[in-house]
N, C-alpha and C positions, 0 to 999 in steps of 0.2 A: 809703562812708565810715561809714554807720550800722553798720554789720556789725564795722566796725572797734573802733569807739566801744562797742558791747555786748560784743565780745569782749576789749576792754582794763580793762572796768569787770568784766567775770569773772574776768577775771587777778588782778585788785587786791585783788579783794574776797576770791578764794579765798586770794590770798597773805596777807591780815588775818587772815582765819579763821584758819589753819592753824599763823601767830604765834600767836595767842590761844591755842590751844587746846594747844598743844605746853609753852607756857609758866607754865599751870596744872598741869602734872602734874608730881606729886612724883616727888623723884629714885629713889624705891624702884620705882614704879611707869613707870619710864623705858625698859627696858629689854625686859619684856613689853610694851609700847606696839609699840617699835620692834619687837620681831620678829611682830607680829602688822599692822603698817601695809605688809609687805611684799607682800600678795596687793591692797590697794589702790594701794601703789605699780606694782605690776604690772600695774593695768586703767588708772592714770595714762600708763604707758609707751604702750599698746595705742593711748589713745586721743590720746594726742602724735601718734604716727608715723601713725597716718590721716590727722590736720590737715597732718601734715610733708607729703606724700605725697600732700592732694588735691586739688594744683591753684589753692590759694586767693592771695591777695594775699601778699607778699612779706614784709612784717609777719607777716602768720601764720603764715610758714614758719620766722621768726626763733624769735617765740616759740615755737613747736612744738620747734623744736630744743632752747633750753632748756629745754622741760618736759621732755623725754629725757633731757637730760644729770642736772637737777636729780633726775629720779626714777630714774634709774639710781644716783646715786649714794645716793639714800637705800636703795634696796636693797638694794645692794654692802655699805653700812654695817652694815645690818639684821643680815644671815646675817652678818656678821663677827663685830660682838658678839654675838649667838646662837651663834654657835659658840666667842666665849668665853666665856660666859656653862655653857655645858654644858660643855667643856673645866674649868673652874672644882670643878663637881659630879661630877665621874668620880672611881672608888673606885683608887688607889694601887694599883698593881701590886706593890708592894716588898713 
């Protein structure tokens, strides 16, 4: 139960931070944010599917899964806009 209790008070608190920190940033600066949060989202991914995957209580397996889905899908977002984002700056062929 203690294991549980530290591992729900880290979820919460990274899930505050992450509000916080996301919602100080100007919308100019929105966009490089997101395509540069994607090699963190992807040590996020890494280190979900260990927790998914080792064994631990069934709560940690829940959340694990969401943190997978939640950071696949900021990744997926990430390169999206990055590639419209440079799609946007590409010189006309015409």
């Amino acid at each position: 139960m203690e294991t549980f209790v530290i591992a729900l008070t880290v979820f919460i608190l990274a899930t505050f931070l992450g509000f916080e920190v996301i919602t100080k940033v100007p919308p100019l600066l929105h966009t490089p944010l997101v395509s540069g949060s994607n090699a963190i989202s992807g040590i996020t991914i890494v280190g979900s599917l260990i927790c998914a995957g080792g064994g631990f209580e069934a709560v940690a397996a829940i959340l694990s899964v969401c943190a997978v889905s939640f950071a696949m899908i900021n990744v997926v977002g990430g390169y999206l806009v990055t590639h419209r984002m440079l799609k946007a700056f590409r010189k006309s062929r015409t």
